[in-house]
C-alpha positions in Angstrom: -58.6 -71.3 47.8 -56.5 -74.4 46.5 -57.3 -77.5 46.9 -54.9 -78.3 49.4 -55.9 -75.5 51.2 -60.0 -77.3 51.2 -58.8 -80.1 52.7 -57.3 -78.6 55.5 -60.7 -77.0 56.7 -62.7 -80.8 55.8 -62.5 -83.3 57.6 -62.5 -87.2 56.5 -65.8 -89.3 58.1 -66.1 -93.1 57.9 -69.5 -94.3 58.1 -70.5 -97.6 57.0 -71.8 -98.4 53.9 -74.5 -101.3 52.2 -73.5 -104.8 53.1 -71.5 -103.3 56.3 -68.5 -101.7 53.5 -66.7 -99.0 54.9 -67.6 -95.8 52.7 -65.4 -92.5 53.5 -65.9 -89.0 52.2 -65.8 -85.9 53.1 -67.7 -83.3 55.2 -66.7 -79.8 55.6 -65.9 -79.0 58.7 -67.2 -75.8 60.3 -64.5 -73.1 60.5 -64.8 -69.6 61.5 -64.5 -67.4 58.8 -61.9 -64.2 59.1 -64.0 -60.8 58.7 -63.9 -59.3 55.5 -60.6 -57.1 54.9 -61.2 -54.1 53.3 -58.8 -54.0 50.7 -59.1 -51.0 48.9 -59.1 -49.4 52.2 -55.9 -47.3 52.0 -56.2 -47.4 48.5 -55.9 -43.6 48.5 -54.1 -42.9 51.0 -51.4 -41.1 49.3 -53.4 -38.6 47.6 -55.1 -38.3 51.0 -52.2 -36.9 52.5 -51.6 -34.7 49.3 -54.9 -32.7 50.0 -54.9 -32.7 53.3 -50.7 -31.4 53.7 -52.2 -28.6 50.7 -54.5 -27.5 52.5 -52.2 -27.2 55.7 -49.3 -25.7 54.1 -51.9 -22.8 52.4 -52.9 -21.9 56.5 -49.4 -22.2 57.6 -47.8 -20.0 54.9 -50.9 -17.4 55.4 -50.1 -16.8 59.3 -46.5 -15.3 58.0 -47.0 -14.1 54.0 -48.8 -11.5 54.8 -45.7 -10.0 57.4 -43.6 -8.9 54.0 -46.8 -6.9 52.2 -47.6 -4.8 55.5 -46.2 -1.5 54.0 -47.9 -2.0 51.3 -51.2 -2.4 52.7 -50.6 0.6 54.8 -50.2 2.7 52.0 -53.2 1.5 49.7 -55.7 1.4 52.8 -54.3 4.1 54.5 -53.6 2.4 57.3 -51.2 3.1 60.3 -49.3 0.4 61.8 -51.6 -0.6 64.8 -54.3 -0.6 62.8 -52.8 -2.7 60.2 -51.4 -5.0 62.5 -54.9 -6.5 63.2 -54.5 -8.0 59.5 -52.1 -10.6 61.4 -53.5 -10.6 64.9 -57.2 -11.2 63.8 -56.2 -14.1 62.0 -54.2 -15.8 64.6 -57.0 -15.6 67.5 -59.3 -16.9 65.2 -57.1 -19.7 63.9 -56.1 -20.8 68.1 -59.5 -20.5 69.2 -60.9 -23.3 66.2 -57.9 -25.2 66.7 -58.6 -27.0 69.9 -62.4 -27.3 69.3 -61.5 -29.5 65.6 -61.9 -32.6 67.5 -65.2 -31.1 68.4 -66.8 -29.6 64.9 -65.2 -32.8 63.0 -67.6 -34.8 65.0 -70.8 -32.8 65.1 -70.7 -31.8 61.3 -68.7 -35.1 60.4 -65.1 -35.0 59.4 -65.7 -34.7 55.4 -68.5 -32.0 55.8 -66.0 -30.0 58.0 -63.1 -29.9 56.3 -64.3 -29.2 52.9 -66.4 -26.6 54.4 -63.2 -25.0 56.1 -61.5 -24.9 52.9 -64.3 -23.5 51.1 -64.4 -20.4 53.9 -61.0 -20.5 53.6 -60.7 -19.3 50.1 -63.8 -17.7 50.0 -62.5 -15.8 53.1 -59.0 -15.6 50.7 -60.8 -14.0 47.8 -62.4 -11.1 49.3 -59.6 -10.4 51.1 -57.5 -9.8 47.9 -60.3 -8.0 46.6 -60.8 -5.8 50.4 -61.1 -2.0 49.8 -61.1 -1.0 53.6 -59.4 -2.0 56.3 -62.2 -2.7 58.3 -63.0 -5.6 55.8 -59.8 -6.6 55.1 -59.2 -7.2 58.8 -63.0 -8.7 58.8 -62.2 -11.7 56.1 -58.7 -12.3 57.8 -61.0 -13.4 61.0 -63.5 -15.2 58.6 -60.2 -16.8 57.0 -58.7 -17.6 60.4 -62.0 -19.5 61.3 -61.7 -22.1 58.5 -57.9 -22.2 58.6 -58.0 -24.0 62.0 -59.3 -27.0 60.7 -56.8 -27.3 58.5 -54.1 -28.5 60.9 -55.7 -31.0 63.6 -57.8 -32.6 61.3 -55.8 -33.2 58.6 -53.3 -34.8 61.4 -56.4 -37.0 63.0 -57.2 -38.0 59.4 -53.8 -38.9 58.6 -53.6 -41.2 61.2 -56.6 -43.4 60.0 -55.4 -43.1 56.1 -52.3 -45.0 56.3 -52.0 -48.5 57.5 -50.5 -49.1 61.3 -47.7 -49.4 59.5 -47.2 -46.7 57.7 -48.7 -44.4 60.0 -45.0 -42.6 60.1 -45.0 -41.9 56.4 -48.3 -40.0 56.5 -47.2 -37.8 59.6 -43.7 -36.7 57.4 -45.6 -35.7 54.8 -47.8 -33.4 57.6 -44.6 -32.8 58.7 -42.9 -31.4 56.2 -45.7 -29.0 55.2 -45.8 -28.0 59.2 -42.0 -26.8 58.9 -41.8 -25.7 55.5 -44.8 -23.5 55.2 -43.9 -21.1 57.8 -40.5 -20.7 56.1 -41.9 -20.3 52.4 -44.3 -18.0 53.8 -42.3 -14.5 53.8 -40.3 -15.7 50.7 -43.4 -16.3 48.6 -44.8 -13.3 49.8 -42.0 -11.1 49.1 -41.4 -12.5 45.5 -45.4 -11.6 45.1 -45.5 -8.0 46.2 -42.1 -7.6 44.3 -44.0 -8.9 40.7 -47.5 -8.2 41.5 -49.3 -6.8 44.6 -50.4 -7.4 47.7 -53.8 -8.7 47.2 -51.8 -11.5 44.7 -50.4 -13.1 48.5 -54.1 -13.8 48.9 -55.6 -14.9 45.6 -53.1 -17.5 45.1 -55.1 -19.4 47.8 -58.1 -19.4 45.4 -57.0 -22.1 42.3 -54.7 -24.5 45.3 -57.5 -24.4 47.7 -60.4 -25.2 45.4 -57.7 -28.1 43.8 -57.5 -29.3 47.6 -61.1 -28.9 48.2 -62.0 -31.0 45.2 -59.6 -34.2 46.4 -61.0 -34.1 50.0 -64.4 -34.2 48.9 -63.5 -37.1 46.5 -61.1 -39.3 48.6 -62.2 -38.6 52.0 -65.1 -40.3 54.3 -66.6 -40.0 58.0 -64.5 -42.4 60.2 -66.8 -45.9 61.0 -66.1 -44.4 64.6 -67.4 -40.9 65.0 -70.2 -40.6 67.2 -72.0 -37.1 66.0 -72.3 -34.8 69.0 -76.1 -34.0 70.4 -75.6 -30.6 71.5 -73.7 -27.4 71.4 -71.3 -26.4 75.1 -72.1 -22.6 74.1 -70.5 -22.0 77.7 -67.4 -23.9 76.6 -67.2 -22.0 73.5 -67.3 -18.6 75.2 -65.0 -19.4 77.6 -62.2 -21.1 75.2 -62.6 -18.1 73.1 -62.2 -15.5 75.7 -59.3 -17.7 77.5 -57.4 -18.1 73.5 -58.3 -14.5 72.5 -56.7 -12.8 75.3 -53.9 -15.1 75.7 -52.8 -14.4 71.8 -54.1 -10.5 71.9 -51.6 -10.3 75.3 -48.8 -12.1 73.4 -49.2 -9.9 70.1 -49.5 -6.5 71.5 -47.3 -7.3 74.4 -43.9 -5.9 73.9 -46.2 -2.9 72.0 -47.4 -1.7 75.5 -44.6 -2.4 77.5 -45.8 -5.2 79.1 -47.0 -5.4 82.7 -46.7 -2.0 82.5 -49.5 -1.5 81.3 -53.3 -2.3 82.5 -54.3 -3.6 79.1 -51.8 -6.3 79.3 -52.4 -7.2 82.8 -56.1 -7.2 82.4 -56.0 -9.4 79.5 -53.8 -12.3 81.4 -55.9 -11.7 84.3 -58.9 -12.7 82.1 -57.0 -15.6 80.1 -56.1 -17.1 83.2 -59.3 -16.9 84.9 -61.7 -17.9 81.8 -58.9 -21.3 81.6 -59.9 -22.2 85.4 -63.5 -21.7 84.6 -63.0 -23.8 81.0 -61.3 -26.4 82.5 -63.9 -26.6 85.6 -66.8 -26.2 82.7 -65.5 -29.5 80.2 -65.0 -31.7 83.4 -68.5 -31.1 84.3 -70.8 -31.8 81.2 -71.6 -34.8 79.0 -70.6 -33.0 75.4 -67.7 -31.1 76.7 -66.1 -28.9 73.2 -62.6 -29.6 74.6 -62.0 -33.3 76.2 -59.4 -32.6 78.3 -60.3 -36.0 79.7 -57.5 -37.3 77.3 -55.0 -35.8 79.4 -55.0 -38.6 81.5 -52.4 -40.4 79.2 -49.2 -39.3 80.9 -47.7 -39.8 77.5 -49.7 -37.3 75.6 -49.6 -34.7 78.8 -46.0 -34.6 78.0 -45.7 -34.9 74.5 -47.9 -31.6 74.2 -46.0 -30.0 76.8 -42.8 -31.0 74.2 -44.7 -29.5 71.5 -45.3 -26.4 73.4 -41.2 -26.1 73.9 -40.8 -27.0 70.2 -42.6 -24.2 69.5 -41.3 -21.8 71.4 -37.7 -22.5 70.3 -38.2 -23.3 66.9 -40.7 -20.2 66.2 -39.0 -17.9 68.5 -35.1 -18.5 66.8 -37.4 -18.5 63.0 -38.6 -14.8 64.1 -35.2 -13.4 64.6 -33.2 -14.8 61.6 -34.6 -12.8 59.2 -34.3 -9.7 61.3 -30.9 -10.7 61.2 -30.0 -11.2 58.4 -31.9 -8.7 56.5 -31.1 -5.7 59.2 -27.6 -6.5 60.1 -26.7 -7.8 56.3 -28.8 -6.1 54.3 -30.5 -8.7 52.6 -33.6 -8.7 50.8 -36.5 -10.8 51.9 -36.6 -13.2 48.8 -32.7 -13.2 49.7 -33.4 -14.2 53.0 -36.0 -17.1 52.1 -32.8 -18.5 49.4 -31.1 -18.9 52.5 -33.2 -20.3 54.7 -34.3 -22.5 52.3 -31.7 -25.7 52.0 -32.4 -26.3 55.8 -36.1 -26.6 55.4 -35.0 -28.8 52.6 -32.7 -30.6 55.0 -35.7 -31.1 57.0 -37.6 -32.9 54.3 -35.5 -35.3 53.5 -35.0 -36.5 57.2 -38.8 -36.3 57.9 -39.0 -38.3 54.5 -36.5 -40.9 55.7 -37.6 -40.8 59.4 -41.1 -41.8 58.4 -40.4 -44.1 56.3 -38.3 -45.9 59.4 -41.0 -44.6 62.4 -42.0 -47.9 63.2 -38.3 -49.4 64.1 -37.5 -46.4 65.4 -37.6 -45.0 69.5 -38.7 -41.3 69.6 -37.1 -41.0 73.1 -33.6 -41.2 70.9 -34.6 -39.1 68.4 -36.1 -36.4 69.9 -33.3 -36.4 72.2 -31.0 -36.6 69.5 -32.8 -33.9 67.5 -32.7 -31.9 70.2 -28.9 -31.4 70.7 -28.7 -31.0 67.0 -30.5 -28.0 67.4 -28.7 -26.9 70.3 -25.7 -27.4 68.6 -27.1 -24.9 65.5 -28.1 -22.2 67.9 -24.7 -22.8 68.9 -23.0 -22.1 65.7 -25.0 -19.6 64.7 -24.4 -17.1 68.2 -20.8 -17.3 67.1 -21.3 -15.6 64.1 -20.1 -11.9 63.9 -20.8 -8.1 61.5 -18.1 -9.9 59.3 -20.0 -13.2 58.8 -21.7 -13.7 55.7 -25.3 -14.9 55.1 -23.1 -18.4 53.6 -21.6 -19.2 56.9 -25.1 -20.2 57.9 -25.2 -22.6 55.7 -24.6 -25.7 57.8 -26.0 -24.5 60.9 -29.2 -24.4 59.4 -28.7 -27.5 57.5 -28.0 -29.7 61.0 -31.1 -27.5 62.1 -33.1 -28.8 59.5 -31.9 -32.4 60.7 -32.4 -32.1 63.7 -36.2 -31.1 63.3 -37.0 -33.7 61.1 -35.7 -36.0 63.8 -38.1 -34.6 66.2 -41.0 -34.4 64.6 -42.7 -37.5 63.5 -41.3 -39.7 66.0 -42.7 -37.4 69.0 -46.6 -36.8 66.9 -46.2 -40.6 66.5 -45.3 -41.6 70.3 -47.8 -39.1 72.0 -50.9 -40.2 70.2 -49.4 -43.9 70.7 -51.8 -44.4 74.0 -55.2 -42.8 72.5 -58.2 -44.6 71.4 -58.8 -43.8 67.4 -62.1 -41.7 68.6 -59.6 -39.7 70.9 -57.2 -38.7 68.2 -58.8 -35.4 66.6 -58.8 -34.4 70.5 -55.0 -35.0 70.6 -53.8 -34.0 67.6 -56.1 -30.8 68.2 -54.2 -30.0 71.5 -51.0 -31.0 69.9 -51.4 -28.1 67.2 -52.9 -25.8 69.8 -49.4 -25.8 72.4 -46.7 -26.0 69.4 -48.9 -22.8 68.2 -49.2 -21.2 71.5 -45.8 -22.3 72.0 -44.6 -20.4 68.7 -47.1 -17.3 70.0 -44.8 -17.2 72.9 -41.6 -18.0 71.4 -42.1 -14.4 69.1 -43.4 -12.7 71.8 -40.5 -13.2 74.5 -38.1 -13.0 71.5 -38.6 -9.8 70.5 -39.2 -8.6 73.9 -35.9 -9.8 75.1 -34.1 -9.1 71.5 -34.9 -5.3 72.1 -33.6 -6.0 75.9 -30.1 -7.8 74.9 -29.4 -5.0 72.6 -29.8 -1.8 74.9 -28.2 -3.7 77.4 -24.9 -4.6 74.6 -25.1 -1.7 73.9 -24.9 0.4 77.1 -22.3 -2.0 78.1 -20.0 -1.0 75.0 -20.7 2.6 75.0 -18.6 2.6 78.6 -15.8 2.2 76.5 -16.2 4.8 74.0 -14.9 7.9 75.4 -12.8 10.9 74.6 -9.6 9.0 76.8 -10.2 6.0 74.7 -7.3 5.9 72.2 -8.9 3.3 70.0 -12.7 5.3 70.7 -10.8 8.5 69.2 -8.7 6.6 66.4 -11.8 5.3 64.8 -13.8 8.2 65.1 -10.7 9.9 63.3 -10.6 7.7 60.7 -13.9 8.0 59.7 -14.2 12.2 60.1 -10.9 11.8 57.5 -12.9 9.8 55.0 -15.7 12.2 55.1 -13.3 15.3 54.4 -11.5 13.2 51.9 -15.1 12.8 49.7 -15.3 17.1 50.1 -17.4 17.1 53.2 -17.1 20.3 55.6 -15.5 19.4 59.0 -18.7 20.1 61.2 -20.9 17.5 58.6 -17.8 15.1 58.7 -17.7 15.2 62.6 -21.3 15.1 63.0 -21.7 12.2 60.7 -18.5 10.4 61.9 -20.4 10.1 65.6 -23.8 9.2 63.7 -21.9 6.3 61.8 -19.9 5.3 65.1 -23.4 4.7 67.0 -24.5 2.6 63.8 -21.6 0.8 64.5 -22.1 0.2 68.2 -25.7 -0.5 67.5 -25.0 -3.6 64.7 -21.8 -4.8 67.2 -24.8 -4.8 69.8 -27.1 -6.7 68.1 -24.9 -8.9 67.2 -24.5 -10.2 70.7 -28.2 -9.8 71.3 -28.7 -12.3 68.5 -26.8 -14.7 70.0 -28.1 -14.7 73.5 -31.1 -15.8 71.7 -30.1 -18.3 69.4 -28.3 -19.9 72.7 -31.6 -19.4 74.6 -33.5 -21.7 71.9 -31.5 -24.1 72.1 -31.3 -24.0 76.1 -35.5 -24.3 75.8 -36.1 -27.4 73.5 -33.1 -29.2 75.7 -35.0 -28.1 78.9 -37.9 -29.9 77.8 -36.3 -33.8 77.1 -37.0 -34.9 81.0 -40.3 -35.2 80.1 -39.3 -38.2 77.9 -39.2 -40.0 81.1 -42.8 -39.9 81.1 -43.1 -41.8 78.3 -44.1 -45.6 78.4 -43.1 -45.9 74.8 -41.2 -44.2 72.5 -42.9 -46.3 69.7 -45.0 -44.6 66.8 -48.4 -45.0 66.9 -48.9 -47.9 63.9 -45.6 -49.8 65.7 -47.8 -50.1 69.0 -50.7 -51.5 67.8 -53.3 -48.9 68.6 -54.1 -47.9 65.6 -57.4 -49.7 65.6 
């Protein structure tokens, strides 16, 4: 402190001295001293978000790698496809049932105990499931894997929050962010370059060195917020009932378009059982002291609707990432690493404007530019449904690059707004039921996709073999065409006429899907749009830091 600056907190006394002489000096004057600021504080709050965003962005890419390697699995375990299938679908009921209890586990084992621990079963879980020799244990350490996996979103989000100053709260959630969008996308790429150069186990080992790297930084560079209050006791009630209510829900969303639906018993049973397990879950945490899931946080009208946006965001996003590979790999022939080169510049379009959006959260209103975002998407799924057979994988270029845009416009303004109302010991609550709708969301999103994909087309299809018949001129012209290639390449006439019809139903078959396609891409877009009135409920479209509630 200056000298200047003393003075200001003294204060000049005149008392009188010998002989009656005025004497004057100076007696400090009591002030109140500020409280300590913790500078070092956020001193690491970059390499925070480093560990933290690895060890989301391994989870993420492990719910889709393992997609490309499936026939490949099959064949070294023997496996058929249902059975093989529960490599996927055992990890994704374990991952949305540990999701929404985070908030939970991060408070009774402390949120640096927790998260290293899920990291360690993580790759633990990652290891033996490269080195699985049966299918029954490869499926076993995918459920084992799923289990520490689901930390790895919600409390890496929570701790985000508290790593960066109020004011750069926004930064920290773009870096989340673009690990959230990118890993999916890098997921089926990475895993199809693996299998291509190596094998399948490889999609799982190379969790092994990045995990333990991210492992080793959290245990360094994190520490237990000054405001978590350890829980007493375990809601063993809650549990079971959160698991059975998730684990059918997801089982009922896999399997669904594999039994036909509500067609079948298995399928109603199971949403009969989600359904009723929710009631009894949501009656059960209302009721007790310690509840695993606070859905007391619901009350803030602003997070209610920013998790029902998530849940939209989800399905649209997830459901329209599920069916352009399909596209463009079974209507264009392209490879899967092919596939991932093209998808890639949007995800890259989407880190740069999470990048920039964070940077800017705190001046910006996440009414606008989820709004905004929104039609931008819209206005992708619009470009791409125009695209025909004779449109190449380039003219999805731009679409995806305003897609790209347009998510990183949504993103971390509406994680920043919808936690803007929550106390800092409500957040790993939030953030977990954040994660859990966008996931569910995405669940549903693939689910009603492919259902309705498989729909579109025999409906296309039917409609467009009305016009192929033998008094169709232009029906009989191209058939005739093609039977006269045939002969022209020494074919017999009954081959050529035979395969002429064959190649004709190809051709109605691609023409249909084609127009199944874009029904969908035009129904994304129609869903996240759906979903902006709930803006409405928003009493701020301020980011968290930009609010003051940070603290």
């Amino acid at each position: 402190m200056s000298s200047n600056d003393q003075l200001m907190t003294d204060e000049l006394e005149i008392s009188s001295g010998p002989r009656g002489t005025a004497q004057m000096y100076v007696r400090p004057r009591p002030t109140q001293v500020p409280p300590p600021v913790d500078e070092d504080k956020y001193k690491y709050k970059y390499l925070i978000a480093i560990a933290v965003t690895l060890a989301a962005v391994l989870e993420l890419i492990d719910t889709s790698i393992v997609n490309v390697a499936i026939p490949h699995m099959m064949g070294n375990l023997g496996a058929t496809l249902d059975e093989i299938s529960w490599v996927s679908t055992g990890y994704i009921i374990a991952n949305v049932i540990v999701i929404p209890m985070s908030g939970w586990l991060s408070a009774y084992f402390g949120r640096k105990k927790y998260l290293t621990g899920s990291i360690f079963i993580f790759v633990a879980a990652s290891f033996f499931c490269g080195a699985a020799t049966s299918l029954g244990g490869l499926v076993f350490w995918r459920v084992v894997q799923g289990l520490g996996g689901g930390a790895l979103l919600s409390t890496a989000q929570a701790t985000l929050f508290e790593a960066f100053p109020p004011h750069e709260v926004g930064i920290g959630q773009a870096m989340f962010g673009v690990g959230v969008m990118v890993g999916p996308t890098l997921g089926p790429t990475l895993g199809g370059w693996i299998v291509d150069n190596y094998n399948w186990p490889w999609i799982f080992y190379i969790n092994v060195p990045l995990g333990i790297i991210a492992m080793i930084m959290v245990m360094t560079y994190i520490h237990d917020a000054k405001h978590q209050e350890r829980a007493e006791k375990i809601d063993v009630l809650g549990f079971l009932l959160l698991a059975t209510c998730v684990g059918s829900l997801q089982f009922m969303l896999e399997k669904g378009e594999r039994y036909d639906w509500f067609d079948s018993r298995l399928v109603t049973g199971l949403l009969i059982t989600s359904i009723t397990s929710f009631v009894l879950l949501i009656w059960r945490e209302l009721t007790t002291d310690e509840p695993i899931i606070n859905f007391r946080v619901l009350k803030s009208r602003q997070l209610a609707a920013g998790v029902s946006i998530a849940a939209g965001l989800g399905l649209a996003l997830f459901g329209s990432v599920f069916v352009l590979p399909i596209f463009l790999q079974s209507l264009h022939g392209l490879t899967a690493n092919q596939t991932g080169l093209v998808i890639l510049p949007g995800a890259i379009a989407s880190a740069v404007t999470m990048a920039v959006v964070g940077k800017n959260a705190n001046r910006l209103d996440a009414r606008a530019t989820v709004t905004v975002g929104a039609f931008m998407f819209f206005a992708s799924m619009w470009l791409m449904a125009r695209m025909t057979l004779a449109s190449g994988p380039e003219e999805t270029f731009w679409p995806l690059i305003l897609r790209g845009v347009g998510l990183g416009l949504i993103f971390v303004p509406l994680t920043g707004a919808t936690m803007a109302e929550l106390k800092v010991t409500e957040l790993a609550q939030g953030t977990g039921m954040f994660n859990l709708t966008r996931q569910l969301g995405g669940s549903l999103g693939i689910a009603v996709m492919a259902t309705l994909l498989t729909r579109f087309t025999s409906e296309k299809k039917a409609l467009l073999t009305e016009h192929l018949t033998t008094m169709d001129p232009t029906s009989l012209g191209r058939l005739d065409a093609i039977t006269r290639g045939l002969l022209s390449r020494g074919m017999n006439p009954v081959m050529a006429k035979q395969q002429a019809l064959m190649m004709l139903d190809r051709q109605v078959q691609a023409q249909a899907s084609v127009l199944a396609f874009s029904r969908i891409y035009i129904l994304s877009g129609i869903i996240l749009v759906a979903t902006l009135p709930l803006l409405f409920l928003f009493k701020t479209g301020k980011n968290r830091g930009a609010a003051g509630l940070a603290h």
